[in-house]
Backbone bond lengths (Angstrom), bond angles and torsions (degrees), N, CA, C in turn:
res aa  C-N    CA-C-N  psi(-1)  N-CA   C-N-CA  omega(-1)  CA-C   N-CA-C  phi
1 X - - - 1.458 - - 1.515 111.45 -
2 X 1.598 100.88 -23.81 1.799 88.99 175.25 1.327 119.85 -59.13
3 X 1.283 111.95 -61.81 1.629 115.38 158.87 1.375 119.89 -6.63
4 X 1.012 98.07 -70.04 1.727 98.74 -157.78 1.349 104.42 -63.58
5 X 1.778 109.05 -22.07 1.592 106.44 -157.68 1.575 108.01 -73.66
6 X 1.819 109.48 -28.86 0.915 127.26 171.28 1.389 144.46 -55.64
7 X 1.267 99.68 -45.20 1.573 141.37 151.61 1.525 117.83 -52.88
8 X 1.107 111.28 -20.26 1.847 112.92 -173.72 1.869 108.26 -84.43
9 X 1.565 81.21 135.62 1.677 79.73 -170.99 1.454 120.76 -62.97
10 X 1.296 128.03 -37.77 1.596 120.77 176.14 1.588 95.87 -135.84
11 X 1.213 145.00 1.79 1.326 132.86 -162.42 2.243 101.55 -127.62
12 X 1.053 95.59 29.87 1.390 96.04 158.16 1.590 146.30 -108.06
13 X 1.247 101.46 138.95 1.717 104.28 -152.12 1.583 109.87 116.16
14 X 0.569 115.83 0.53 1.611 118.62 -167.76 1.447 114.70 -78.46
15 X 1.137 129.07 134.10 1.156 132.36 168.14 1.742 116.07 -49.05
16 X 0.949 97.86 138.16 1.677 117.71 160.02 1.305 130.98 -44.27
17 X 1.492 115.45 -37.44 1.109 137.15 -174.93 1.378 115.95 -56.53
18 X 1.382 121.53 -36.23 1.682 144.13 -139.35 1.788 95.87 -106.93
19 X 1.107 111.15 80.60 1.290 129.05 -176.41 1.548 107.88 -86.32
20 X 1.730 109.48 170.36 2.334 102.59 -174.78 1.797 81.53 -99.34
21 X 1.551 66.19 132.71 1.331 101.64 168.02 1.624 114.62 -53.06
22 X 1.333 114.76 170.76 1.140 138.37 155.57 2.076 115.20 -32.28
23 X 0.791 165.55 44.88 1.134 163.88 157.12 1.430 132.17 -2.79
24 X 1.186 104.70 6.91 2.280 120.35 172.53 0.762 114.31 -126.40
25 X 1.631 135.08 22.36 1.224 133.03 136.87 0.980 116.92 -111.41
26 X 1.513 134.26 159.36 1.764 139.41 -146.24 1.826 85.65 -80.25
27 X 1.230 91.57 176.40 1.337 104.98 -160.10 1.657 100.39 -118.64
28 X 1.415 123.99 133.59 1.411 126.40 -152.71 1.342 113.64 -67.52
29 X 1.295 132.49 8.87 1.439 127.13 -164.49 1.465 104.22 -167.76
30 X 1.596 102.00 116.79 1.277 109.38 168.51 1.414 137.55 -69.13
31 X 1.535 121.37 172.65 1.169 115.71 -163.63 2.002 112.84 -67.55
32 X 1.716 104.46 -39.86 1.323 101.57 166.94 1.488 120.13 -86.91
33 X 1.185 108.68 15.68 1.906 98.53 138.75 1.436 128.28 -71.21
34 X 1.463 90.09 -45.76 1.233 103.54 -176.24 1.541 117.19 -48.78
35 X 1.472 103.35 -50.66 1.474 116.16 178.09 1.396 129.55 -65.13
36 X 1.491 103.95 -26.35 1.784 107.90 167.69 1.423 106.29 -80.53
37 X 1.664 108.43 -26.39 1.800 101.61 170.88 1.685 115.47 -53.13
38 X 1.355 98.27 -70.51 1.341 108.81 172.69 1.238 113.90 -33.73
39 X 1.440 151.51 -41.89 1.499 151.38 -172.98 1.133 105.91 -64.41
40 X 1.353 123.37 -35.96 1.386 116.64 -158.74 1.715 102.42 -87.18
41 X 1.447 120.04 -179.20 1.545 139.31 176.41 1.355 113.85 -136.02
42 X 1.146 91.19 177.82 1.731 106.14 -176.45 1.296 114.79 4.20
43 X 1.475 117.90 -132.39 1.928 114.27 178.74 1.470 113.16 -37.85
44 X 1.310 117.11 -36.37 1.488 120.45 -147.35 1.792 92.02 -74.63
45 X 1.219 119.68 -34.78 1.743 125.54 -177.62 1.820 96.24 -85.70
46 X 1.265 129.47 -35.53 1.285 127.98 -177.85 1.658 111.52 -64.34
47 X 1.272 104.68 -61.90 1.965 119.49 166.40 1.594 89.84 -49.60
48 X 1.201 148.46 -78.13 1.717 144.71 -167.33 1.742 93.28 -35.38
49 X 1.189 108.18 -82.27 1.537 114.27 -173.73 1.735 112.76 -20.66
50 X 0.941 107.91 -76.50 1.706 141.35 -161.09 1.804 84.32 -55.79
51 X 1.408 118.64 -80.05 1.360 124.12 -178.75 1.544 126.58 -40.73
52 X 1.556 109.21 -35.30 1.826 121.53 173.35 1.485 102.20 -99.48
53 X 1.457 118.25 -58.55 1.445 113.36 -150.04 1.852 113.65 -91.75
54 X 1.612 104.77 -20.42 1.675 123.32 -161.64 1.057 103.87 80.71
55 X 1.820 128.66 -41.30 1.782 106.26 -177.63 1.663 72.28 174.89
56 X 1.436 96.50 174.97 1.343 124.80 -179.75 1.509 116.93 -53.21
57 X 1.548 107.44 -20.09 1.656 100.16 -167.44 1.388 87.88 -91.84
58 X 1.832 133.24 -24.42 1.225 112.11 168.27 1.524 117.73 -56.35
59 X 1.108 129.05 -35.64 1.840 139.11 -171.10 1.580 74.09 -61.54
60 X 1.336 136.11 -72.86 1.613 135.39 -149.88 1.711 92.14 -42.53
61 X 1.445 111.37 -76.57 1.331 126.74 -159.53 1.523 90.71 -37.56
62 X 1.677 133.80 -80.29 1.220 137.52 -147.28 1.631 113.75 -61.83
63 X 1.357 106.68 -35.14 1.380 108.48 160.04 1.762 137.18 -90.88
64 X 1.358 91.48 36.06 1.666 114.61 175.51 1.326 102.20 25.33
65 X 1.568 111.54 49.38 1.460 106.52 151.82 1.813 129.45 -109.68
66 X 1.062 121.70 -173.06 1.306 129.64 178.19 1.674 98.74 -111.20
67 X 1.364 126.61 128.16 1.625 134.26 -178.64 1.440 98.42 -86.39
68 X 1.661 130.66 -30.49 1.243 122.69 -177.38 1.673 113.27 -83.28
69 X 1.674 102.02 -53.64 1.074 124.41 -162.58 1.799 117.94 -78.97
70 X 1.611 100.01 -33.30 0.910 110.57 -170.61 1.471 144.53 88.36
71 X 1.329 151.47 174.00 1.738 117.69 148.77 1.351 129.73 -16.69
72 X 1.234 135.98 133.56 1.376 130.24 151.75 1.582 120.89 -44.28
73 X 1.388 93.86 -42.90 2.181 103.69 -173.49 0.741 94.60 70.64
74 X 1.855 147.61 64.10 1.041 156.25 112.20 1.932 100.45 -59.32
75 X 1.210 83.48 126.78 2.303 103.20 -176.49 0.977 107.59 -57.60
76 X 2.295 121.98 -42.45 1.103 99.67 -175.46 1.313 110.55 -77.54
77 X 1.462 123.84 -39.55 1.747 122.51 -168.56 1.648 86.96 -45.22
78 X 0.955 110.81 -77.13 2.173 114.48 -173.24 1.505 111.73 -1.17
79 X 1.615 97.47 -68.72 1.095 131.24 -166.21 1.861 103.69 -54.38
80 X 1.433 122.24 -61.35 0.811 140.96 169.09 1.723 123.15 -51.53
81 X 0.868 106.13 -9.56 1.796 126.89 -178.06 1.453 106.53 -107.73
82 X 1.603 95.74 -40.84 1.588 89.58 177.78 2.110 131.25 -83.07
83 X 1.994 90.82 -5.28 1.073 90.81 157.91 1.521 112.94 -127.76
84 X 1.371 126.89 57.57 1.518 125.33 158.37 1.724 82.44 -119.83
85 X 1.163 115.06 -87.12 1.695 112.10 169.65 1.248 139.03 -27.40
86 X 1.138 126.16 -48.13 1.604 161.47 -163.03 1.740 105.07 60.82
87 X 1.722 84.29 -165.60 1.550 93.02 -169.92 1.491 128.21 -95.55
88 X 1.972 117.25 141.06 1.192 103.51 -174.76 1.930 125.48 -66.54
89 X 1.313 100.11 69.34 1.187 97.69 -157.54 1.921 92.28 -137.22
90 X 1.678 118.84 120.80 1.376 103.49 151.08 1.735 127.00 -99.07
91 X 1.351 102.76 139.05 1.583 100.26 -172.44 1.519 111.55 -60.32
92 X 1.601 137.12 159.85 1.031 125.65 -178.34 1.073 97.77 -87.20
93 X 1.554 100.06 174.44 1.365 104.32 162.42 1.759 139.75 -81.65
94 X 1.262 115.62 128.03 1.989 100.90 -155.52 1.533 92.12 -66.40
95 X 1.687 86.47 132.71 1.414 106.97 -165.87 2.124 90.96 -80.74
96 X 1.829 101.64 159.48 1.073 108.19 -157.03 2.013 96.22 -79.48
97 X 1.139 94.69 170.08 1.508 105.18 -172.84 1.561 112.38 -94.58
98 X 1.675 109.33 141.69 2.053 89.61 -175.35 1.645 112.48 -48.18
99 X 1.549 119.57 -25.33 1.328 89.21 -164.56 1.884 114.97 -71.39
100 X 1.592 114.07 -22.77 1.302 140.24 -177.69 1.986 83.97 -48.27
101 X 1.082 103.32 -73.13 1.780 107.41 -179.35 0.982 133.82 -16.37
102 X 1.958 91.71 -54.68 1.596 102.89 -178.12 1.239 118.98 -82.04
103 X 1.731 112.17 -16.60 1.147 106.29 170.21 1.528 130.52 -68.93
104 X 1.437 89.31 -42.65 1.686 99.38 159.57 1.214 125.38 -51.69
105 X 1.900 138.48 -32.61 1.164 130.01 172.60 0.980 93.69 -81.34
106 X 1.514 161.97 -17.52 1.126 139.56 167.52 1.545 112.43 -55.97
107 X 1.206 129.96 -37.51 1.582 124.50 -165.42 1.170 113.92 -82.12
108 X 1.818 115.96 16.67 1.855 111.09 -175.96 2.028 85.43 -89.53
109 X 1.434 99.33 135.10 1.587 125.76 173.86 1.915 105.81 -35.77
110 X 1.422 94.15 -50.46 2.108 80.43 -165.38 1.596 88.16 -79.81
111 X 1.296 154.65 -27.07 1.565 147.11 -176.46 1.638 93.11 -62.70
112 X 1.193 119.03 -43.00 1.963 111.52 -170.91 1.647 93.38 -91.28
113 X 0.977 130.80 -21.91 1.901 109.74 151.55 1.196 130.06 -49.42
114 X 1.347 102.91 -39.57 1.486 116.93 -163.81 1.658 114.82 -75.95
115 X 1.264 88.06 -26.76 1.591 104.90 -167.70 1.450 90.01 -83.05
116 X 1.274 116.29 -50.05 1.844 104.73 -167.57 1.606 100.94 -66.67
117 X 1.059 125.00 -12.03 1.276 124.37 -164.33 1.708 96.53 -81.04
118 X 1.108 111.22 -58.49 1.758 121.64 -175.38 0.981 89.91 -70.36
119 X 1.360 139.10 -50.11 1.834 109.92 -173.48 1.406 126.41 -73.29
120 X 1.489 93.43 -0.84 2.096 101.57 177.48 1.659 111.21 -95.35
121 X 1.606 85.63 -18.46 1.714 97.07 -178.86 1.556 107.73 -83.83
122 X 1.372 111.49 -43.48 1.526 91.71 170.15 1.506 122.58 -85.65
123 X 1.230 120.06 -27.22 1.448 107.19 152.74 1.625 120.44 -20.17
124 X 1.453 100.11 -72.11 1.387 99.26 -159.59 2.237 118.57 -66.72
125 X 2.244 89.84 -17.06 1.361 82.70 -169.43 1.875 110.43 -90.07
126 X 1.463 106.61 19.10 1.520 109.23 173.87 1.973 92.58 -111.22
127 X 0.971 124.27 -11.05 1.595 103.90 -160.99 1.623 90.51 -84.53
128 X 1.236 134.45 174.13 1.347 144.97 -172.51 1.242 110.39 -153.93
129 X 0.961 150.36 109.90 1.572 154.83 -158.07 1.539 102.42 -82.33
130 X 1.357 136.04 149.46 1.544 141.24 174.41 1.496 98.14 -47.16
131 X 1.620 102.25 149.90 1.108 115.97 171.90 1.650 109.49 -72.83
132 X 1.012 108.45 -28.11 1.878 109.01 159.67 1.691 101.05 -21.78
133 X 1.271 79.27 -86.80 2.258 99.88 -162.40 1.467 97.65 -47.09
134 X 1.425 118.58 -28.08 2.039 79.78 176.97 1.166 101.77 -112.14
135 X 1.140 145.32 1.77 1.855 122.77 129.10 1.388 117.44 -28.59
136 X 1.117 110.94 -51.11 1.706 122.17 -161.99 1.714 94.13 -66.57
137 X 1.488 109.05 -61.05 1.424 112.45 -158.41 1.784 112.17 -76.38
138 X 1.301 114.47 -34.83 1.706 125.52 165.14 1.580 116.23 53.77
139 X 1.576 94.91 21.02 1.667 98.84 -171.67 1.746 104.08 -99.61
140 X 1.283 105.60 -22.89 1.792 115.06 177.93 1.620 105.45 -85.51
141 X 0.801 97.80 139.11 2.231 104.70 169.08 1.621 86.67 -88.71
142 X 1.467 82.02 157.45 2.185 95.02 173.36 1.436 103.81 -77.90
143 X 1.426 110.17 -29.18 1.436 111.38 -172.96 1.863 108.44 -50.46
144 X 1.773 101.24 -55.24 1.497 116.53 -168.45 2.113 107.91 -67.59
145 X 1.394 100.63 -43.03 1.460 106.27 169.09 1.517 123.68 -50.47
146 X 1.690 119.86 -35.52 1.236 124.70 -177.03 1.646 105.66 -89.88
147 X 1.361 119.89 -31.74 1.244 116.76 166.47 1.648 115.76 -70.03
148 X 0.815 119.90 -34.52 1.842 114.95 159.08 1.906 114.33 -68.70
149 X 1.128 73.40 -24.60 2.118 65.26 -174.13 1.768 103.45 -68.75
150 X 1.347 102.69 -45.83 1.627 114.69 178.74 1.186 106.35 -74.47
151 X 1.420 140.85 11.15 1.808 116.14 176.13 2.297 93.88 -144.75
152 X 0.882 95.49 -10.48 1.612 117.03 -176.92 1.405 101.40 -49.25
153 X 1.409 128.24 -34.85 1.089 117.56 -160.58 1.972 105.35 -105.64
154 X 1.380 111.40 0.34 1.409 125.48 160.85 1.117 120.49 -51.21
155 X 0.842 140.62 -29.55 2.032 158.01 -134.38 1.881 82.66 -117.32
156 X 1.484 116.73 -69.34 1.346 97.91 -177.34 1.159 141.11 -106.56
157 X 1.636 124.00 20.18 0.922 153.72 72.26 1.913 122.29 42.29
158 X 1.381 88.89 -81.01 1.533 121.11 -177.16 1.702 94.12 -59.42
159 X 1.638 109.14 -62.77 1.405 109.25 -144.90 1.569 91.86 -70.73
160 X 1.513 134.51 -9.89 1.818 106.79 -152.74 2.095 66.29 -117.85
161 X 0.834 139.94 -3.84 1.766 132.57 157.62 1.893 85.40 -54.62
162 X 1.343 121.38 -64.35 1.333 98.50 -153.92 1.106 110.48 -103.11
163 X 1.558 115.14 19.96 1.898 108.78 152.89 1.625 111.24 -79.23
164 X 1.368 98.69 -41.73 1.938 104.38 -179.85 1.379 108.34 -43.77
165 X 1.586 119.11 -58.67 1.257 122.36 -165.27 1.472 106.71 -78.59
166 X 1.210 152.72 -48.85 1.526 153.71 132.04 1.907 90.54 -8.40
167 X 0.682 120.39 -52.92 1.348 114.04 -161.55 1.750 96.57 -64.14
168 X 1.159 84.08 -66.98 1.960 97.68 -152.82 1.952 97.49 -66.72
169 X 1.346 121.16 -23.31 1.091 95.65 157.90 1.101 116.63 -101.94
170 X 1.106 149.55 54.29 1.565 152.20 139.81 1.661 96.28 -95.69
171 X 1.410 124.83 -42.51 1.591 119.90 -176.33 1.527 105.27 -49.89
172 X 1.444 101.59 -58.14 1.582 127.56 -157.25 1.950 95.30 -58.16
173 X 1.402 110.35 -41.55 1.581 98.12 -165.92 1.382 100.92 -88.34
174 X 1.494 129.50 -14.14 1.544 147.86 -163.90 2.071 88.09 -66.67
175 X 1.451 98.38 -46.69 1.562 130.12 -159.35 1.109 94.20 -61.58
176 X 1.475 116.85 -71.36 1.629 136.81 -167.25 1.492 114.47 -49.52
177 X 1.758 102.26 -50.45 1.424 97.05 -168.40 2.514 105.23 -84.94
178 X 1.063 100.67 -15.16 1.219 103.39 175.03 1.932 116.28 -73.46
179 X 1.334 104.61 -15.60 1.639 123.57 -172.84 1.586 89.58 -71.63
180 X 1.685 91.74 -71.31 1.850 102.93 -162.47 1.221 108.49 -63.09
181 X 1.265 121.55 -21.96 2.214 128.67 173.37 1.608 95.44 -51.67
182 X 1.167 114.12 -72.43 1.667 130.07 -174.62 1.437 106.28 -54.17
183 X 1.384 137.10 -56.27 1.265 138.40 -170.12 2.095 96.71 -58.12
184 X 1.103 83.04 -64.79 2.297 100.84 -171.64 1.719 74.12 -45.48
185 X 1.425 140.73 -75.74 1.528 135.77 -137.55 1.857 97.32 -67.21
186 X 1.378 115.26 -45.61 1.419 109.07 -159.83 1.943 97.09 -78.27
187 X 1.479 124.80 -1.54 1.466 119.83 175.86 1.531 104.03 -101.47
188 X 0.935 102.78 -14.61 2.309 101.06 169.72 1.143 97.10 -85.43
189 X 1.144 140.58 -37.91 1.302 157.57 154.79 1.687 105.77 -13.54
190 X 1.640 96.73 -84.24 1.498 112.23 -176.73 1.284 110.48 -39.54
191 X 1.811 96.94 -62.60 1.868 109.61 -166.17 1.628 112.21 -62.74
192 X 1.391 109.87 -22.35 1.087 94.82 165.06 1.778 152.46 -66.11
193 X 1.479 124.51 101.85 1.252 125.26 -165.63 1.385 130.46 -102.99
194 X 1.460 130.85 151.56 1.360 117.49 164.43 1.340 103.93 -138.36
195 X 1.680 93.89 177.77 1.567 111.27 -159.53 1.660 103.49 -82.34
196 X 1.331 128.05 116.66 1.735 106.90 161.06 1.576 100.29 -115.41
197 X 1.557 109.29 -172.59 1.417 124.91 169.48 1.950 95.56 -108.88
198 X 0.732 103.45 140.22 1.749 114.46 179.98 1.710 96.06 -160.13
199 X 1.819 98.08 115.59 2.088 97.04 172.36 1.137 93.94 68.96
200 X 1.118 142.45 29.73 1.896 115.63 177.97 1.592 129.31 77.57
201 X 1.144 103.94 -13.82 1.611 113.79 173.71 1.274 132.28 -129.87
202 X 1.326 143.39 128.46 1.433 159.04 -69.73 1.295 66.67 -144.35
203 X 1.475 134.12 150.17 1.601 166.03 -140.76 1.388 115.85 138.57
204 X 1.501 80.19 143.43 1.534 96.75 -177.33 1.624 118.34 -121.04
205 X 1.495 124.02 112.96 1.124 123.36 173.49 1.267 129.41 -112.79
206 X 1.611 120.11 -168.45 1.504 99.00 -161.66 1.781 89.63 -102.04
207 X 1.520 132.70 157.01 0.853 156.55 119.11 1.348 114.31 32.69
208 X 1.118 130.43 -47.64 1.751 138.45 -158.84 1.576 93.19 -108.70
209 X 1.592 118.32 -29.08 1.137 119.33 168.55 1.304 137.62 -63.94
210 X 1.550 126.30 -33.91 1.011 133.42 134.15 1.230 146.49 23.22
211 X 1.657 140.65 64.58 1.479 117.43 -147.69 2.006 94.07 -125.24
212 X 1.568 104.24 161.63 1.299 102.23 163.70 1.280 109.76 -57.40
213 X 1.917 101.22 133.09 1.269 113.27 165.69 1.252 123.76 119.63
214 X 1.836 101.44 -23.12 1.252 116.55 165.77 1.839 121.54 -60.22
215 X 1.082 103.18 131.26 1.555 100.53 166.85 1.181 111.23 -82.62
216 X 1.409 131.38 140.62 1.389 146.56 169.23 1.229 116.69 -125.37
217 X 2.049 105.47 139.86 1.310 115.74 156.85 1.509 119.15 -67.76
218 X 1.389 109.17 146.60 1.476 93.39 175.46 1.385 73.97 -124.00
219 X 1.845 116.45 153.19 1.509 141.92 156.10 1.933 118.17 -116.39
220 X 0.952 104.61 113.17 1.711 102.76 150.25 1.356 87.01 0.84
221 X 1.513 103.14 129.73 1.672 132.42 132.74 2.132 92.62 92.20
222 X 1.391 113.87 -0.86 1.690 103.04 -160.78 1.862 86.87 -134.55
C-alpha cells in the first residue's frame, strides 16, 4: 500500500479513515469546475484548490471517492459518473464517404482539364456545320466528313473513360488507406492501459475506461 500511496497523483498520504461516500446524492462539484480546475498549473490550480475545495481531501470528499481505496467499481456508480461527467473517450471523426473522395479527386487541376477537353471534343464531334459552308469550302469529300462524324466522338469519349477511372481509383485507395488509419488507431486504442486504484487494488485499464474519481498512478514517461 505504500506504493500506491506514493504513486497517487494528488491524493497521497491520506488517511485511511476517508472512505466513498454515499453515492445518491449529487456529487459536490460540477463538471465545469472541473474543467477550469484542469486549465490551471502550478500555484494558479494550488490557490483554486485551497480557495474552493480547502485541499485535495476536499476534491476526495465532493467526488465521493476513497484517496486510499479508490472507486468501489460498482457498474452502477461507473455508470452513473459516466453520465453526470461523461466518458474518457473522444468520438472520431465520421470518416468521409467514397462519394466525398470522388469528389475530392475530381478537384485535382489536370482531371478538370481533361474533362473540359472531352467535353469540347465531343461537342464539336456531334455538331455539323450547314450544308451551306461545305459547298462554300469543297475541300472535305462527304465520304471523309461522314467518316469523322461517326468515329469523332471516340477521342472524347476516351479522355473522360480515363478521368472516371483516375478518379475512382484515387477514391478507392483515398478509402483503403483512411480504413486501415482508423482500424491501426482504434487497436492502440484498445492496448492502450493505465494504472487506477478501484476496491483497494492496483488495476489496470484501458484509457476510454477511465472515469472521474478514479485515483491514478502516474509513472515516468506515461
Amino acid at each position: 500500500m505504500g506504493d500506491m500511496a506514493n504513486n497517487s497523483v494528488l491524493y497521497s498520504g491520506v488517511k485511511n479513515s476517508l472512505k466513498e461516500a454515499n453515492h445518491d446524492g449529487d456529487f459536490g462539484i460540477t463538471l465545469a469546475e472541473l474543467r477550469v480546475l484542469m486549465d490551471l498549473r502550478s500555484t494558479d490550480a494550488l490557490r483554486k484548490i485551497q480557495e474552493s475545495y480547502g485541499d485535495v481531501y476536499g476534491i476526495c470528499t465532493r467526488l465521493k471517492t476513497s484517496p486510499n481505496e479508490g472507486l468501489s467499481g460498482n457498474p452502477v456508480d461507473i455508470e452513473r459518473r459516466e453520465t453526470v461527467f461523461g466518458k474518457n473517450f473522444i468520438p472520431p471523426k465520421k470518416p468521409k464517404t467514397f462519394l466525398q473522395l470522388v469528389w475530392e479527386a475530381l478537384q485535382d487541376v489536370t482531371l478538370i482539364i481533361l474533362e473540359i477537353a472531352a467535353i469540347v471534343s465531343l461537342g464539336l464531334s456531334f455538331y455539323h456545320p450547314p450544308e451551306g459552308d461545305n459547298a462554300l469550302c469543297g475541300e472535305v469529300s462527304v465520304g471523309e466528313e461522314e467518316g469523322e462524324g461517326e468515329t469523332g466522338w471516340i477521342e472524347g469519349a476516351a479522355i473522360l473513360l480515363s478521368v472516371v477511372c483516375v478518379v475512382l481509383v484515387t477514391a478507392f485507395n483515398d478509402w483503403s488507406k483512411e480504413k486501415q488509419f482508423r482500424g491501426l488507431q482504434s487497436r492502440i486504442e484498445q492496448e492502450q492501459k493505465f494504472t487506477v486504484i478501484r476496491g483497494g487494488q492496483v488495476i489496470q485499464i484501458p484509457v476510454a475506461d477511465i472515469i472521474v474519481g478514479d485515483i491514478a498512478q502516474v509513472k515516468y514517461g506515461k
